[in-house]
N, C-alpha and C positions, 0 to 999 in steps of 0.2 A: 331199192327201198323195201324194207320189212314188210311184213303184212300189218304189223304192230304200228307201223310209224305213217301208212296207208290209213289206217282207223283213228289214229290218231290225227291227220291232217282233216279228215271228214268230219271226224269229231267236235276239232278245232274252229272246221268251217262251220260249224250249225250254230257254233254255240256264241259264232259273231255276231250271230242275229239275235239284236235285243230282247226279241217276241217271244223267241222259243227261250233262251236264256233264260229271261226271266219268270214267263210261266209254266214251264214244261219240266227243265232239267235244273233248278238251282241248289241242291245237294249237289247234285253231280259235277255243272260247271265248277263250283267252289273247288270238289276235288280234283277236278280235273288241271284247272289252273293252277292248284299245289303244287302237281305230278311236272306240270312243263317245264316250273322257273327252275 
């Protein structure tokens, strides 16, 4: 596994969490969710 695709699964993992999702990173999840589908 990449180091790309490692940051990406950690990534993946934070941002299942509603709490941080939604008050911490929501620019971000959005783009990030782009990037996966």
């Amino acid at each position: 596994m990449s180091i790309i695709q490692q940051m990406g699964m950690k990534l993946y993992f934070l941002l299942s969490i509603p709490e941080i999702r939604d008050y911490e990173y929501p620019p971000l999840s959005s783009l990030f969710l782009l990037v996966i589908q």
